[in-house]
C-alpha positions as CSV (number, residue, x, y, z in Angstrom):
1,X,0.0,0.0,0.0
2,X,1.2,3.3,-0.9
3,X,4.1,2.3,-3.2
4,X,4.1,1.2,-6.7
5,X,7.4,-1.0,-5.9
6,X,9.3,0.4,-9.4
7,X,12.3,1.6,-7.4
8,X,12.0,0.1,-4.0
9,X,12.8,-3.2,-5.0
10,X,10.1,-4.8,-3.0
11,X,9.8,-4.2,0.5
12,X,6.9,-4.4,3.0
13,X,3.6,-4.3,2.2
14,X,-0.4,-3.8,3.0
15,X,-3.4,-5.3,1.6
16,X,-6.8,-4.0,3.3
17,X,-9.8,-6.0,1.9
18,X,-13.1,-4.6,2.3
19,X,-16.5,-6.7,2.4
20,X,-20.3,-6.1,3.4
21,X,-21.9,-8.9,5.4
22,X,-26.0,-8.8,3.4
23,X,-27.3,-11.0,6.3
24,X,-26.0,-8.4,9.1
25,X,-25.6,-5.4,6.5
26,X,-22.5,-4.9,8.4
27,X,-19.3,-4.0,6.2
28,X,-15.9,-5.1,7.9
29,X,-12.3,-4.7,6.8
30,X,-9.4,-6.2,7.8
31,X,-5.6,-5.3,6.7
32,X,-2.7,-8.2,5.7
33,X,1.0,-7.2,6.9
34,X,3.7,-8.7,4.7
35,X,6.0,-8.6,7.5
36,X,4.1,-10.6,10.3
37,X,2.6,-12.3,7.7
38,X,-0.9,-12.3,9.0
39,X,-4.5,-10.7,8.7
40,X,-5.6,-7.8,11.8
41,X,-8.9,-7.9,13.4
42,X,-11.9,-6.8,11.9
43,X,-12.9,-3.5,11.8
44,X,-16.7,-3.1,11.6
45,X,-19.6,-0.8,10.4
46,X,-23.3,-1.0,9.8
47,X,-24.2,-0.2,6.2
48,X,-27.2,-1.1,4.2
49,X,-25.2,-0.7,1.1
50,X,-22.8,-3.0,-0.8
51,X,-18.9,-2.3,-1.3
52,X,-18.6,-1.0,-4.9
53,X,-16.3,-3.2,-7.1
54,X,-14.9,0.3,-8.8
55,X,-11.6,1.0,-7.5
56,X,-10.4,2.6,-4.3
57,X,-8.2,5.0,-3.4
58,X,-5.2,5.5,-1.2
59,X,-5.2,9.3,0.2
60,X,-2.9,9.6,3.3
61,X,-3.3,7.1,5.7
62,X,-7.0,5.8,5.1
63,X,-8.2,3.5,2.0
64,X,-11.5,4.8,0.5
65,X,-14.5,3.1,-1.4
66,X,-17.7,3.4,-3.1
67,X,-20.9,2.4,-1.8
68,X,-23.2,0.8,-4.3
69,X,-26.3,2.5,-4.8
70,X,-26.0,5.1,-1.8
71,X,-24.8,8.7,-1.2
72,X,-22.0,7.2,1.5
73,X,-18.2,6.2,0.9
74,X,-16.0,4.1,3.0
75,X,-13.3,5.4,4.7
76,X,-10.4,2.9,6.4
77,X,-7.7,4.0,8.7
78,X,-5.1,1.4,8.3
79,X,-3.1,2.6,11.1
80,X,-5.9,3.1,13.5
81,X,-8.0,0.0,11.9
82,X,-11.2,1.8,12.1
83,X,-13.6,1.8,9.4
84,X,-15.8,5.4,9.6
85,X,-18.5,6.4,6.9
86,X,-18.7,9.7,5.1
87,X,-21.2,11.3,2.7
88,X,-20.4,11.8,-1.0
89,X,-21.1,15.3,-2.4
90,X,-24.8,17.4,-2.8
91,X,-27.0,16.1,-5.4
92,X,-27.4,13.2,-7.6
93,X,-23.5,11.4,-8.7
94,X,-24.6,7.9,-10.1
95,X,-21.2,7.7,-12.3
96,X,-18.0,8.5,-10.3
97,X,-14.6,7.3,-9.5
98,X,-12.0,8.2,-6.4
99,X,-9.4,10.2,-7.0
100,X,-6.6,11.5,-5.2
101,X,-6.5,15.3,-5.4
102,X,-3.2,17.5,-5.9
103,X,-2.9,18.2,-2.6
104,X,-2.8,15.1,-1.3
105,X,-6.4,15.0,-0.6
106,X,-9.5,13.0,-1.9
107,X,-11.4,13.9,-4.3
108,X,-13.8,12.2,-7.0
109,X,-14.4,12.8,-10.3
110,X,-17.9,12.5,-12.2
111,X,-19.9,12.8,-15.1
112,X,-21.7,16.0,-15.3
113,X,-25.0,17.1,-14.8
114,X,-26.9,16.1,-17.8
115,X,-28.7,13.1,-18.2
116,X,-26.8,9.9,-19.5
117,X,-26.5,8.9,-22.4
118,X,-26.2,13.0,-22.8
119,X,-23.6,13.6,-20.7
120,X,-20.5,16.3,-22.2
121,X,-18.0,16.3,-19.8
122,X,-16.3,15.5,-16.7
123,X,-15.8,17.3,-13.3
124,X,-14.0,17.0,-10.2
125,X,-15.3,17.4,-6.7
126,X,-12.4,17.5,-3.3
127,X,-13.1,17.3,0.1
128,X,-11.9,20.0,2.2
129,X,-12.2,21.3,6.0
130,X,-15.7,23.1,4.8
131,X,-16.7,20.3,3.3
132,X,-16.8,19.1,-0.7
133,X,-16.2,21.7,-3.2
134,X,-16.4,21.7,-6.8
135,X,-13.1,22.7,-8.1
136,X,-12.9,24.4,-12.1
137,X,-14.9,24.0,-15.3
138,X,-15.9,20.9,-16.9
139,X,-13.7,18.8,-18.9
140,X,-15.4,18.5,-22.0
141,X,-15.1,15.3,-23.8
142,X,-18.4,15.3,-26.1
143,X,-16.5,16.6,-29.1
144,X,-13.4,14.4,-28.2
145,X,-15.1,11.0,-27.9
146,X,-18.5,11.2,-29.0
147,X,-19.0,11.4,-33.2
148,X,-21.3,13.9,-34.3
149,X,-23.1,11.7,-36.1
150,X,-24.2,9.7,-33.0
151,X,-24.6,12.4,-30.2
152,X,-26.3,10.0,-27.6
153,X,-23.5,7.7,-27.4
154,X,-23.2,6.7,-23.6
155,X,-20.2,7.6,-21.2
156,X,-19.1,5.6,-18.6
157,X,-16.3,6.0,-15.4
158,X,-14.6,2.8,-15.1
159,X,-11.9,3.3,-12.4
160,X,-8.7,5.4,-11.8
161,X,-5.0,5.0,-12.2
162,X,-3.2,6.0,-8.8
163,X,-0.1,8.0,-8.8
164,X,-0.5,9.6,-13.1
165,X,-3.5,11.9,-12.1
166,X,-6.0,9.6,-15.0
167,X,-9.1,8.0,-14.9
168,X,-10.7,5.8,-17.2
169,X,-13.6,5.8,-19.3
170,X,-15.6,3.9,-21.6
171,X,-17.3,6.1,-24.3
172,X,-19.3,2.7,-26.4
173,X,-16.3,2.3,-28.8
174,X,-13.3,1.9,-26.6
175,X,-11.6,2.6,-23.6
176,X,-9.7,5.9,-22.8
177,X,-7.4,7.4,-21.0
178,X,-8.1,10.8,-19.5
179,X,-6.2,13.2,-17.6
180,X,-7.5,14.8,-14.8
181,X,-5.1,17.6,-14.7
182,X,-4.5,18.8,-18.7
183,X,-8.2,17.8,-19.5
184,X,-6.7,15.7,-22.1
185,X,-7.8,12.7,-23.7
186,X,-5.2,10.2,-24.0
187,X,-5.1,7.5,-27.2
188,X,-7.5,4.7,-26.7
189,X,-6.2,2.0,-24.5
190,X,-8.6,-1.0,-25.1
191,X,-11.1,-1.9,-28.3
192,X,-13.5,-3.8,-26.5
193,X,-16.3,-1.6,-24.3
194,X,-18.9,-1.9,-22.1
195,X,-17.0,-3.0,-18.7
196,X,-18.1,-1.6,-15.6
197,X,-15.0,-1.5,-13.6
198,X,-10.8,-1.9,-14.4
199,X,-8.3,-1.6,-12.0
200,X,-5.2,-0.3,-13.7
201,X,-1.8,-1.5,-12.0
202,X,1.9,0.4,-12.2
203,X,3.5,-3.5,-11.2
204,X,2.7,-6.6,-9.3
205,X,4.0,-8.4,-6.2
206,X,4.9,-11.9,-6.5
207,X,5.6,-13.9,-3.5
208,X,9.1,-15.8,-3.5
209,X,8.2,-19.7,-3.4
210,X,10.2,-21.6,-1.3
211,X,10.6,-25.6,-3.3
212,X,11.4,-28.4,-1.0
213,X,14.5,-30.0,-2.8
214,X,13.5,-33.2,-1.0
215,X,12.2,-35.8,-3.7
């Protein structure tokens, strides 16, 4: 957690897994140390909602995530181990992803206001001590992704890539990239569409397997 292992060559690490209980609607979380080797208690928190499948994101200390079909995310301390529950910003967000903002903060980005499949652009919401603020213009991607000829072509917010300021989305004839900062649309990364969640990855972690030379 927190490092995309490029230069570190390896080193300790932190998985937190996050899962909602529908018999209890209770969501818990628990973190894996690399070092010890083992999983901590739970950390627990009554929610009617399910965990999102969409991406997280690491800002600071605390892991965040997505509530299906509710106004709420999840926020996980991993140093305290204590899973809290905050609200997403005023009015109606059904498409977003969690980003993290230049400042270090969170922040999401969505689709904007108009109704899908109409949607023309992208904005960016952060959460700050007064609360979430909407933060520039929108990034307009109608004219970038969506041919003229076929001006209800649908939009959707697949995930994030942590650390290169992009998110992704899928505009009905491909997957993009899209850069939160510039406003640019990057060249399209995948052919195939309609997924409803990637998680982009920098590198991987795999374990060292330790062979018994005994026959």
């Amino acid at each position: 957690m927190g490092c995309d292992h490029l230069t570190c060559q390896g080193g300790p690490f932190l998985v937190v897994f996050v899962g909602t209980d529908e018999t209890e609607d209770i969501t818990r979380a628990w973190v894996y140390s690399s070092e010890t080797g083992e999983w901590s208690a739970p950390a627990s928190v009554h929610l009617n909602f399910y965990v999102d499948i969409k991406s997280s994101a690491l800002v600071g200390g605390a892991v965040y995530f997505l509530c299906s079909c509710s106004h709420e995310i999840i926020r996980y301390d991993v140093a305290k181990q204590v899973l809290t529950v905050i609200d997403r910003p005023p009015g109606e967000h059904d498409d977003i992803v969690l980003v993290a903002a230049e400042d270090g903060g969170l922040a999401l980005a969505c689709l904007d206001d108009g109704v899908r499949p109409h949607c023309n652009g992208i904005y960016v919401w952060s959460k700050e001590a007064v609360g979430w603020v909407r933060h520039g213009g929108v990034i307009d991607i109608h004219g970038m992704l969506i041919p003229p000829q076929d001006p209800v072509h649908a939009l959707y917010l697949l995930g994030s890539a942590e650390g290169i300021d992009s998110i992704l989305l899928d505009a009905d004839h491909g997957v993009f990239a899209i850069n939160l900062r510039s406003g640019k649309v990057g060249k399209k990364i995948y052919e195939r569409e309609n997924f409803y969640a990637i998680f982009p990855y920098m590198s991987f972690c795999t374990p060292v397997m330790l062979l018994d030379s005994d026959p």
